[in-house]
DSSP file (Angstrom, degrees, kcal/mol; ACC not computed):
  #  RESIDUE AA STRUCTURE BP1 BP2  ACC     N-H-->O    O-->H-N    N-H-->O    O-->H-N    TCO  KAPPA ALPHA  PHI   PSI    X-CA   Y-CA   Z-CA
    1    1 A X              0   0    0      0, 0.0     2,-0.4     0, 0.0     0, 0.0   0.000 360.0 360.0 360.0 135.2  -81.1 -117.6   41.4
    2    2 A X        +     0   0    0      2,-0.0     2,-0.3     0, 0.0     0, 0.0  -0.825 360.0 172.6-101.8 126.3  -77.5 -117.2   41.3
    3    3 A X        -     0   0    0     -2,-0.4     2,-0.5     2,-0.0     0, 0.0  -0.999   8.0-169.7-138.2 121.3  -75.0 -119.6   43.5
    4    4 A X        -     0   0    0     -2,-0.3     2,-0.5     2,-0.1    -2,-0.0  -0.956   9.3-157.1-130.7 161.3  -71.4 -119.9   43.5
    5    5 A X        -     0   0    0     -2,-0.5     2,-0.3     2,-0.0    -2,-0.0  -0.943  13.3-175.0-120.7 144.6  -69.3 -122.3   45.0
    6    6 A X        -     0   0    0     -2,-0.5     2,-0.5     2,-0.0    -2,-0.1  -0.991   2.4-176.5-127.3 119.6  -65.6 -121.3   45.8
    7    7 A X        -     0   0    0     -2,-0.3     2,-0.2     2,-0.0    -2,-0.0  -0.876   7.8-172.8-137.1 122.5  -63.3 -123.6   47.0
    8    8 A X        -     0   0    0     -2,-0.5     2,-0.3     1,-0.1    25,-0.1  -0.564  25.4 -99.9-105.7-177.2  -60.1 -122.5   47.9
    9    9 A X        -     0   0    0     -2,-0.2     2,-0.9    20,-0.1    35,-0.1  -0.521  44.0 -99.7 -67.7 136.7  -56.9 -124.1   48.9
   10   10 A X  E     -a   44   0A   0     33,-0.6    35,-1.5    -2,-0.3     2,-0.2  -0.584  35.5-161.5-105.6 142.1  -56.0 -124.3   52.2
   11   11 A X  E     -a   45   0A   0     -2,-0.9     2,-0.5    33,-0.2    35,-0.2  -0.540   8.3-169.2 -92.3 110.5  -53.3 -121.8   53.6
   12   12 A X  E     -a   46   0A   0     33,-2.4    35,-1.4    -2,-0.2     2,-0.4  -0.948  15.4-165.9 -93.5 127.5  -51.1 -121.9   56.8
   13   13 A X  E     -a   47   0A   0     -2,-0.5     2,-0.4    33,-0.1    35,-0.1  -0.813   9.7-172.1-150.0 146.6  -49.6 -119.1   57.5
   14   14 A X  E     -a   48   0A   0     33,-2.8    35,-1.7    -2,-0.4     2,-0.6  -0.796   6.3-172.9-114.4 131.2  -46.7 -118.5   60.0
   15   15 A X  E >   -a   49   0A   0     -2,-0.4     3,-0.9     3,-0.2     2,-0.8  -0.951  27.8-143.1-124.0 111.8  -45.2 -115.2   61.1
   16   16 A X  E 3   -a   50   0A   0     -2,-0.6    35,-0.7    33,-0.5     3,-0.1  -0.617  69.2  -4.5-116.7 179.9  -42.7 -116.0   62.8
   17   17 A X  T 3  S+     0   0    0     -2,-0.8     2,-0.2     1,-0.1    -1,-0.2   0.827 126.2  59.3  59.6  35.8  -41.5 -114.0   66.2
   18   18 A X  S <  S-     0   0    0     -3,-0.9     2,-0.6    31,-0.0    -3,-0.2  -0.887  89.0-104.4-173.9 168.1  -44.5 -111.3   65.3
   19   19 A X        -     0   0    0     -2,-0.2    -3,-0.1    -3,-0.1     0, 0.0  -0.917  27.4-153.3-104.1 110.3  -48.1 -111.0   64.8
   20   20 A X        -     0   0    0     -2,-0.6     2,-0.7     1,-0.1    -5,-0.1  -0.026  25.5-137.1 -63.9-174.6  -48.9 -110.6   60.9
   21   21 A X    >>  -     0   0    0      1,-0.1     3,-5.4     0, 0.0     4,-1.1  -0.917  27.0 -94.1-141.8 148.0  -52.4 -108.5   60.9
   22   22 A X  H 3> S+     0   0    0     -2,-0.7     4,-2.1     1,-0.3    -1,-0.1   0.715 114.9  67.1 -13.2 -60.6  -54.9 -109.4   58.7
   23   23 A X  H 34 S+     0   0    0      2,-0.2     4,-0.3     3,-0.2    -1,-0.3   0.542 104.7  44.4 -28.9 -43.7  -54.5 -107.5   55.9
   24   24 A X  H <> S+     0   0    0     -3,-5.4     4,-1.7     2,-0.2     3,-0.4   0.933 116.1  47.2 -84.8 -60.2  -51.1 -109.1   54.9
   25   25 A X  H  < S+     0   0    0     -4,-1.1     4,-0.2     1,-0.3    -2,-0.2   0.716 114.7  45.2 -79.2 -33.5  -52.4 -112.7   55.6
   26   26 A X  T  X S+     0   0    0     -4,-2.1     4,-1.8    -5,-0.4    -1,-0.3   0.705 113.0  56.4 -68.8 -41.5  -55.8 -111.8   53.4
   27   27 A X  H  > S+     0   0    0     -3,-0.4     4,-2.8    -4,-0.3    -2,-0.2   0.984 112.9  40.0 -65.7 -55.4  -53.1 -110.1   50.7
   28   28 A X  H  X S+     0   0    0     -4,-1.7     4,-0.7     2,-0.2    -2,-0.2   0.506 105.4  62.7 -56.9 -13.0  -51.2 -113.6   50.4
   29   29 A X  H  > S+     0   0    0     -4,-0.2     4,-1.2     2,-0.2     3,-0.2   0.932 111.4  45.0 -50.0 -75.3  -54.2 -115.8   50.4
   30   30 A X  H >X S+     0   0    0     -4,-1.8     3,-2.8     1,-0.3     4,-0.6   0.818 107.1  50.7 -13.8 -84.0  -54.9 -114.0   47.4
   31   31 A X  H 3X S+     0   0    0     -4,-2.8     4,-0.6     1,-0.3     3,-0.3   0.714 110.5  46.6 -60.7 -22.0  -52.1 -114.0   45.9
   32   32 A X  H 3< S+     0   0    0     -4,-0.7    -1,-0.3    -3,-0.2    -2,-0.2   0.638 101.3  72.5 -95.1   4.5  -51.4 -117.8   46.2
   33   33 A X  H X< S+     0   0    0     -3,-2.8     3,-0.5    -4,-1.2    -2,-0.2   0.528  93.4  55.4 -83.0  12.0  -55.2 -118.5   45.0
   34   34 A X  H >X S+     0   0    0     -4,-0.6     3,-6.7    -3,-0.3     4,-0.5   0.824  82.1  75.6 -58.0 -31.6  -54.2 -117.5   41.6
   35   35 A X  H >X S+     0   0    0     -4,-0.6     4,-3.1     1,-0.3     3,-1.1   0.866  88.6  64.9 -60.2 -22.3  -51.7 -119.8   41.6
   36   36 A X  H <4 S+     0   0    0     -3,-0.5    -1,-0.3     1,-0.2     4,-0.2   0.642  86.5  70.7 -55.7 -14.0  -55.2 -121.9   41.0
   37   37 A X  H <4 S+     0   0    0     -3,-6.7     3,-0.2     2,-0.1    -1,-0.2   0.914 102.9  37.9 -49.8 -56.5  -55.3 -120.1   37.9
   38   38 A X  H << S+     0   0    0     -3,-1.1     2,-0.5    -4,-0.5    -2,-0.2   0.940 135.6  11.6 -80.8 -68.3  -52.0 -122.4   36.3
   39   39 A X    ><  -     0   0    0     -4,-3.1     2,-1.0     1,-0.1     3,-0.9  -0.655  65.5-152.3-145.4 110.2  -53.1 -125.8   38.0
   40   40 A X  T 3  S+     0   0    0     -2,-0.5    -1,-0.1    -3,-0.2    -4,-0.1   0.443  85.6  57.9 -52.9   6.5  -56.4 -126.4   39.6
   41   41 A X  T 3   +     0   0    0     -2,-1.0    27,-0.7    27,-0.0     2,-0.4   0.092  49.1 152.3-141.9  55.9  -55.3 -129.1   42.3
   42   42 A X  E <   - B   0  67A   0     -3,-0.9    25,-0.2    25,-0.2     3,-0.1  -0.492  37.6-152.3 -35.7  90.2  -52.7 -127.4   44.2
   43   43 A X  E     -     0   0A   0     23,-3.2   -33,-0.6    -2,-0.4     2,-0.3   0.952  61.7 -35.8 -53.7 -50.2  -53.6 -129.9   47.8
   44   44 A X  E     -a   10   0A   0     22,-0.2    22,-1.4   -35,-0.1     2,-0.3  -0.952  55.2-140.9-163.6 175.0  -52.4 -127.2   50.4
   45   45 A X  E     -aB  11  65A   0    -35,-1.5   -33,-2.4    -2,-0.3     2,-0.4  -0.915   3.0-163.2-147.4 127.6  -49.9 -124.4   51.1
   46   46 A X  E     -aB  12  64A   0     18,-1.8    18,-3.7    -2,-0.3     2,-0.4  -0.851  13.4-162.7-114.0 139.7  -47.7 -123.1   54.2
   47   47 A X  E     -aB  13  63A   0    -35,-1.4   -33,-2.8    -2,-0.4     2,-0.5  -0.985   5.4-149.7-126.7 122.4  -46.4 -120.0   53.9
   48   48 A X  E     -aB  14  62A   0     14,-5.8    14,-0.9    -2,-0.4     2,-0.5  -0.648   5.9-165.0-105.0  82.1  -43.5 -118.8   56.3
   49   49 A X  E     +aB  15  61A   0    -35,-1.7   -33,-0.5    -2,-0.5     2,-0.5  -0.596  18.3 171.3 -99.9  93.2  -43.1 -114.8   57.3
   50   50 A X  E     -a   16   0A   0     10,-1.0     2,-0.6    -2,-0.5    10,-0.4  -0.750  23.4-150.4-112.4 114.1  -39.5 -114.0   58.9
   51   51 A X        -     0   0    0    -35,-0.7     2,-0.4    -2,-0.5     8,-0.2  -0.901  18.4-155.4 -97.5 120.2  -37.8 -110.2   59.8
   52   52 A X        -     0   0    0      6,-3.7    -2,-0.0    -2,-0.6     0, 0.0  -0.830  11.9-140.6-100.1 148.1  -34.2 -110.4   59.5
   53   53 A X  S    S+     0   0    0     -2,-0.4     2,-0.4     1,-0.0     5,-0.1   0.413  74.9  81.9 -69.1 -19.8  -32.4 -108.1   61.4
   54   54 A X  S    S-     0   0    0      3,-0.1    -2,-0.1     4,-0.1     3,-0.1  -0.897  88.1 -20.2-103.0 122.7  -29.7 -107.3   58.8
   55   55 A X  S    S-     0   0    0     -2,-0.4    -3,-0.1     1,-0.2     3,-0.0   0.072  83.7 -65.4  87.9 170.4  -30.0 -104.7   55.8
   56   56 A X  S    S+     0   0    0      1,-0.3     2,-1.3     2,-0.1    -1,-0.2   0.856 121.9  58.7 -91.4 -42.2  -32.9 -103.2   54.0
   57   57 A X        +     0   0    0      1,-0.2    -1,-0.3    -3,-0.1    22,-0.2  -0.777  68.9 147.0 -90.3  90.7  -34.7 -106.0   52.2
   58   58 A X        +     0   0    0     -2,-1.3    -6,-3.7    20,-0.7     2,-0.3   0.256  40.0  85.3-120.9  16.1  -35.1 -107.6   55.8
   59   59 A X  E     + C   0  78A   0     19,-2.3    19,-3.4    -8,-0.2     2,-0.3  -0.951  56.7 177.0-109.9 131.2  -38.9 -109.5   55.2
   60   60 A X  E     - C   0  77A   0    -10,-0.4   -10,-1.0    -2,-0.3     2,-0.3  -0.865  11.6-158.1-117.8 175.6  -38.6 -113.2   53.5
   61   61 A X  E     -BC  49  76A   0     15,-1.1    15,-1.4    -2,-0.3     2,-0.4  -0.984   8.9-154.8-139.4 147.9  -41.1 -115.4   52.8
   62   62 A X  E     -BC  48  75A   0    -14,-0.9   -14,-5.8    -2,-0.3     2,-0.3  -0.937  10.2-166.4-124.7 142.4  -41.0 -118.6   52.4
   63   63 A X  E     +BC  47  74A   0     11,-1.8    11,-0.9    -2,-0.4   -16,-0.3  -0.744   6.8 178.2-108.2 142.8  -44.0 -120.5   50.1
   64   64 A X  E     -BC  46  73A   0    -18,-3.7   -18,-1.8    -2,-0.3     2,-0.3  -0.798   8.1-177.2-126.2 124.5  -44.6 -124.6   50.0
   65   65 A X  E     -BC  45  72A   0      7,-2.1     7,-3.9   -20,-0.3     2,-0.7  -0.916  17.1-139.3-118.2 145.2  -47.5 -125.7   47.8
   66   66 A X  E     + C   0  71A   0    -22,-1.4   -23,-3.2    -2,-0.3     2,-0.5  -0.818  24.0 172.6 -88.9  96.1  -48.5 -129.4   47.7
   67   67 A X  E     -B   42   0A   0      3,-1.2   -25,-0.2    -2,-0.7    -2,-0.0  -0.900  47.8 -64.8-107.0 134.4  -49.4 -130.8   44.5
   68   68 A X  S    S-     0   0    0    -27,-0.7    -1,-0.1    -2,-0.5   -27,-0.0   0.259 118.8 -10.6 -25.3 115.2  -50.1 -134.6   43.7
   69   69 A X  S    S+     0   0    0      1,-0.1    -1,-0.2    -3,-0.0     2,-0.2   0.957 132.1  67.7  79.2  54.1  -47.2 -136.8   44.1
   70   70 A X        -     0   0    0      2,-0.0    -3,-1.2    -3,-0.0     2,-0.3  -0.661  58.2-148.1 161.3 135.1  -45.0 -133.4   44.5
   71   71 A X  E     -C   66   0A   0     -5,-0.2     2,-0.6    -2,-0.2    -5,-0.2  -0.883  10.9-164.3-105.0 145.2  -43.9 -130.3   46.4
   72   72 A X  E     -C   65   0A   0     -7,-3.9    -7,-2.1    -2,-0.3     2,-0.4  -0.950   5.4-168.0-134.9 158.6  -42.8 -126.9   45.2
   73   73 A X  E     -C   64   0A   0     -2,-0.6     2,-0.3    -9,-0.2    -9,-0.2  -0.979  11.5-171.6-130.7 142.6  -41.2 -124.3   47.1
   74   74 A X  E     -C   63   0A   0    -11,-0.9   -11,-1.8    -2,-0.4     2,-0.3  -0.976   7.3-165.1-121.0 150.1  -40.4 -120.7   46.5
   75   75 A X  E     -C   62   0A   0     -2,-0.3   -13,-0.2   -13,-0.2     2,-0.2  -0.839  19.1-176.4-138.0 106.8  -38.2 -118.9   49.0
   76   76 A X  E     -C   61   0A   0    -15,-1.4   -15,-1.1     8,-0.4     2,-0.3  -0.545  16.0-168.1-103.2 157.7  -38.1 -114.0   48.8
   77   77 A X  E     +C   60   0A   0    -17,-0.3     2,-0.2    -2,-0.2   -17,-0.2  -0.804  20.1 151.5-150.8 115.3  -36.7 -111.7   50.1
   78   78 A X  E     -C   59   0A   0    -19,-3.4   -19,-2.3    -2,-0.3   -20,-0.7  -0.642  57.9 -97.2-151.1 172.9  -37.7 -108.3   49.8
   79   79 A X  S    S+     0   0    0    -22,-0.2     2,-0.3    -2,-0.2   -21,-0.1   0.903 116.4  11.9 -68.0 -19.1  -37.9 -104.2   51.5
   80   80 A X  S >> S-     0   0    0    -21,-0.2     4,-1.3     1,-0.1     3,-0.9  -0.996  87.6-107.3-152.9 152.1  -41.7 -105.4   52.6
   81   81 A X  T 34 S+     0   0    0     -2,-0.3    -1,-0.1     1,-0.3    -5,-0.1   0.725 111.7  58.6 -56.7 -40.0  -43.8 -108.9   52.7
   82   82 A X  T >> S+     0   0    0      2,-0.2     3,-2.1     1,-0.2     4,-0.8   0.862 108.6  39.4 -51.1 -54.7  -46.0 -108.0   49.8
   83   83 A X  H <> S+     0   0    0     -3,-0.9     4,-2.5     1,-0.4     3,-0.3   0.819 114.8  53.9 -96.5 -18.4  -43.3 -107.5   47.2
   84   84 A X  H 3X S+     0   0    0     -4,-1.3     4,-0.7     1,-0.2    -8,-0.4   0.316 112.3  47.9 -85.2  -1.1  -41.4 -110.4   48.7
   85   85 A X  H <> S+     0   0    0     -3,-2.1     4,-1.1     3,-0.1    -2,-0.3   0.613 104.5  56.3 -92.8 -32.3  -44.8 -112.4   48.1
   86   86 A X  H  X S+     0   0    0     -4,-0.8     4,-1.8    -3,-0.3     5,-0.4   0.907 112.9  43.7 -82.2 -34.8  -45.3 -111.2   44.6
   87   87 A X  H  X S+     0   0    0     -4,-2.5     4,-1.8     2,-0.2    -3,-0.2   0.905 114.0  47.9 -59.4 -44.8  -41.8 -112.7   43.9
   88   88 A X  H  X S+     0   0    0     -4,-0.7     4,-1.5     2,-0.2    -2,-0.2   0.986 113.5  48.1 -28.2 -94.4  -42.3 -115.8   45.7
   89   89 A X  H  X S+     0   0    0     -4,-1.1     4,-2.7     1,-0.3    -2,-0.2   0.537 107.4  54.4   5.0 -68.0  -45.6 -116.3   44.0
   90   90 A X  H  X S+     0   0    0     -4,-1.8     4,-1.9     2,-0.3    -1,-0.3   0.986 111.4  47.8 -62.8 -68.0  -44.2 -115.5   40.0
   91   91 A X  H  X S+     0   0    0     -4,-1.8     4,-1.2    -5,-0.4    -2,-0.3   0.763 112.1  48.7 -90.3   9.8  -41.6 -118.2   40.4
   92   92 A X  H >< S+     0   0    0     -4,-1.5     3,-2.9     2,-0.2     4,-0.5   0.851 109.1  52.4 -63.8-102.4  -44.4 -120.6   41.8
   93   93 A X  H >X S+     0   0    0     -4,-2.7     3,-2.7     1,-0.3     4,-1.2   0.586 109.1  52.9 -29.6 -60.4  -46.4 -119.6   38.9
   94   94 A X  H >X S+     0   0    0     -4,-1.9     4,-2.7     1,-0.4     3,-0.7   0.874 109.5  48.4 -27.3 -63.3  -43.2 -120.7   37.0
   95   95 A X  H << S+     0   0    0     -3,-2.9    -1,-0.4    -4,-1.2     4,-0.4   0.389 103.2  56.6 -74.9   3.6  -43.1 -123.9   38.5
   96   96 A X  H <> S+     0   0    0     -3,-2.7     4,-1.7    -4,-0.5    -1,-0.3   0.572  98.2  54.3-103.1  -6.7  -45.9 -124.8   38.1
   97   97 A X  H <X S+     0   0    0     -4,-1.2     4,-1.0    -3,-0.7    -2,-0.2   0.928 112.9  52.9 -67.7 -64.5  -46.2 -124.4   34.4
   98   98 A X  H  X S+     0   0    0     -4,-2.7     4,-1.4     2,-0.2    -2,-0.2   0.717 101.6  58.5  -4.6 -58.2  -43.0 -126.7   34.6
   99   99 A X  H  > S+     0   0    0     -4,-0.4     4,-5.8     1,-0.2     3,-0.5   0.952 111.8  43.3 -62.3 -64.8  -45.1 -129.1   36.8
  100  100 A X  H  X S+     0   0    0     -4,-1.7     4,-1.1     1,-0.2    -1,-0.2   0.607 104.0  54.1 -78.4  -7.1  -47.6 -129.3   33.9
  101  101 A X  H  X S+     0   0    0     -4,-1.0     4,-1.6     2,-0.2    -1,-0.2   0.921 113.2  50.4 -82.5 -36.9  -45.6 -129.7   30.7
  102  102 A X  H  X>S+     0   0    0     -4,-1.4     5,-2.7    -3,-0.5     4,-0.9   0.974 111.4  51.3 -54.9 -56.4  -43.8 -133.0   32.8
  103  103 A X  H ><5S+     0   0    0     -4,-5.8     3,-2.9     1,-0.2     5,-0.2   0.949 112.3  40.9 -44.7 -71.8  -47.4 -134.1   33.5
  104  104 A X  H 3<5S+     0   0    0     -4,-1.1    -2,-0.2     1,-0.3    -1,-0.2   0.843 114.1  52.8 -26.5 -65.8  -48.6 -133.9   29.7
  105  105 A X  H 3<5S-     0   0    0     -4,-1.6    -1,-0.3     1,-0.2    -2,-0.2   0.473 117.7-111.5 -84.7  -6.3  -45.1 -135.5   28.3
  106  106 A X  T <<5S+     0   0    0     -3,-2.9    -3,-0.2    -4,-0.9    -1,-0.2   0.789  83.8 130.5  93.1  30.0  -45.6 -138.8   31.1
  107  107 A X      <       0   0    0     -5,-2.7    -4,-0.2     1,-0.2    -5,-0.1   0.446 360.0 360.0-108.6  31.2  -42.4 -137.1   32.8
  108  108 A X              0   0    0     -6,-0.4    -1,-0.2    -5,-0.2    -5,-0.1   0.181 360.0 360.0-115.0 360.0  -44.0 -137.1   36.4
């Protein structure tokens, strides 16, 4: 018999002044449990979904992940939420690489 346990971090996420649909909120889940990939104890995350009214890249998103003793933030802006999540997302992955070379060296 085969069992797995999954346990993922948990996700707020806020669209605001619209209703995200499912789809979107289930595509950004995703993509920020990879970020479990980099450093497995990532506490929690809010994620923030805004249409600006000016210009063609008019979706941001704004990321906050909690990690012990420490926050990181990414803030996109992009033609559609997805690509403006995969950019958020990559410079979280970034930071968080950061995050763990301070830890190793005692600079945390």
């Amino acid at each position: 018999m085969f069992h797995l346990n999954l346990f993922f971090m948990k996700l707020q996420v806020h669209s605001i002044h619209f209703d995200a649909d499912n789809k979107l909120i289930n595509f950004i889940q995703r993509k920020v449990d990879k970020l479990e990939t980099f450093y497995d104890r990532l506490v929690d995350g809010e994620v923030f979904l805004r249409i600006n009214n000016e210009g063609i890249e008019n979706k941001t998103v704004e990321i906050k992940l909690k990690v012990p003793g420490n926050q990181l933030f990414a803030k996109e802006q992009a033609t559609s939420f997805e690509e403006a999540t995969d950019m958020a997302t990559e410079a979280l992955r970034t930071q968080l690489k950061k995050f763990k070379t301070k830890l190793k060296e005692g600079r945390v």
